[in-house]
N, C-alpha and C positions, 0 to 999 in steps of 0.2 A: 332588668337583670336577665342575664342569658344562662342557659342551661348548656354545657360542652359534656358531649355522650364520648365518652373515650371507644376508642376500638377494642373489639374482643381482639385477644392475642392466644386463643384456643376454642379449636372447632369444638363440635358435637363431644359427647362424649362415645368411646370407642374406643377399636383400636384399626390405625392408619399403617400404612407400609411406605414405603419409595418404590413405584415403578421402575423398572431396568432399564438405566441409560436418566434418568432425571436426577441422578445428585452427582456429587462432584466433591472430590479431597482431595487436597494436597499440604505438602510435609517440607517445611522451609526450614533449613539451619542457616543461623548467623553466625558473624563471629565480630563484634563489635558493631558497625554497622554495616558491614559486607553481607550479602545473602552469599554463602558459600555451596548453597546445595539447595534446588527448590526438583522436585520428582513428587508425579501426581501416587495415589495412594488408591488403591482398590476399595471402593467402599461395597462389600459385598452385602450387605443388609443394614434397612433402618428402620428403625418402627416407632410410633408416639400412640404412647397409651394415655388415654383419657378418661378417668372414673369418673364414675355417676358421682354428683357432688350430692350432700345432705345437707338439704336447705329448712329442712322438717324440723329439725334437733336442734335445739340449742343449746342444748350439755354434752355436745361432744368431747369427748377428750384428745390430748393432744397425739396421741397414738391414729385415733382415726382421721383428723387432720391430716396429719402426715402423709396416710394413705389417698387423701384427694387430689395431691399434688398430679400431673401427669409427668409420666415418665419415658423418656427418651433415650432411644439406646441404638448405636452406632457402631456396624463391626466393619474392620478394618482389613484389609489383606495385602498383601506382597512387602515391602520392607519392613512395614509394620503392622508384624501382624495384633492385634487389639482390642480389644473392646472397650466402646465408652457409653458408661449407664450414668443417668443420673440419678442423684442420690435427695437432691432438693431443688424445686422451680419458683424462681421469685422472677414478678413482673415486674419491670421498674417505673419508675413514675411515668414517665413520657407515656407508658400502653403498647409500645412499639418494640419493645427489646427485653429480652430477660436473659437471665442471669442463672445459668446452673451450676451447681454444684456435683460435680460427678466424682468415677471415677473409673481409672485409663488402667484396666485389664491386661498387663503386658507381662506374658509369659509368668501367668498365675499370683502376680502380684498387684495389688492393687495401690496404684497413682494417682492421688487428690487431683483436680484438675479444676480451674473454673471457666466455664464457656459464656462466652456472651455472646445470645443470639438476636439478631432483628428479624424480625417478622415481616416480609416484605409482603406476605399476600396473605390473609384470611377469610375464606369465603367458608361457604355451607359446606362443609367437609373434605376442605381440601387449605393446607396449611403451606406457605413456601419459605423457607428460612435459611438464612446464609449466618455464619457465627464463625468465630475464632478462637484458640486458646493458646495460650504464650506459657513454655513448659523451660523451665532452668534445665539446658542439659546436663551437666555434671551430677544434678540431683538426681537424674531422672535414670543416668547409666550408672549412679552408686546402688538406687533401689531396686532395680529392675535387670540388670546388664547389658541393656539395648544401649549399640554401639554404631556411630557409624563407621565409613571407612576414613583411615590415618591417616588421608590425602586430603580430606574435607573438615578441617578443625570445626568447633563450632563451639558457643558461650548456651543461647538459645534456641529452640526449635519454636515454630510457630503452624499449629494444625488450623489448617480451612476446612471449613463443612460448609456444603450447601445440599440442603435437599428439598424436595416436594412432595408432600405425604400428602395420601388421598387415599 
């Protein structure tokens, strides 16, 4: 019988930034299957906070739970301007990919979103991850009023994040 040690998919505990000039977003509308509009997005800050987890307790309650999760938060500039915090971090079975639950900060209201990231690198404090979220436009211009221009229909938008916190 063999023993398969999965990969951590988050560093030390801390808190990480993104260097200037190592992440990358862009902002894609569809409209059936046509990309009608792909322009890259200013990510002017990212940061992954990582709490000391409590491995002492075993009566934690689901309040401080909650609080162990690490949380990731991504701000936006030039067409959209944004922020995206997340709200809950599930790692999924592979060890390689997770699954957040956020949400899309856009002109003070906030838009449920789910991201799915892959973990492409995890070392001793330095994390690299590229992820995507697929956002219904029509929903997203009824709650929020982010509009594109009249020229570029669109059904979907699809946000890319890549970044490297260290």
């Amino acid at each position: 019988m063999t023993t398969v040690t999965l990969p951590t998919v988050s560093p030390p505990p801390g808190r990480y930034a993104v260097a200037p000039g190592r992440s990358f977003a862009e902002l894609t509308a569809y409209h059936g299957p046509l990309a009608t509009l792909r322009r890259r997005v200013t990510l002017t800050g990212a940061s992954l906070t990582v709490p000391e987890s409590e491995s002492g307790s075993g009566s934690g309650s689901q309040s401080e739970a909650a609080d162990a999760w690490p949380v990731f938060r991504f701000d936006l500039a030039g067409t959209m301007k944004a922020s995206l915090v997340s709200e809950h971090v599930e790692p999924l079975a592979d060890g390689r990919h997770l699954q957040l639950i956020a949400d899309l900060d856009l002109r003070g209201v906030a838009f449920p979103v789910l991201l799915r990231l892959r973990v492409v690198r995890c070392a001793e404090g330095r994390m690299l991850v590229v992820g995507s979220a697929r956002l219904p436009y029509r929903l997203l211009r009824r709650a929020t009023g982010f509009r594109l221009p009249w020229s570029r229909p669109a059904t979907r938008l699809r946000l890319l994040l890549a970044a490297e916190f260290a």
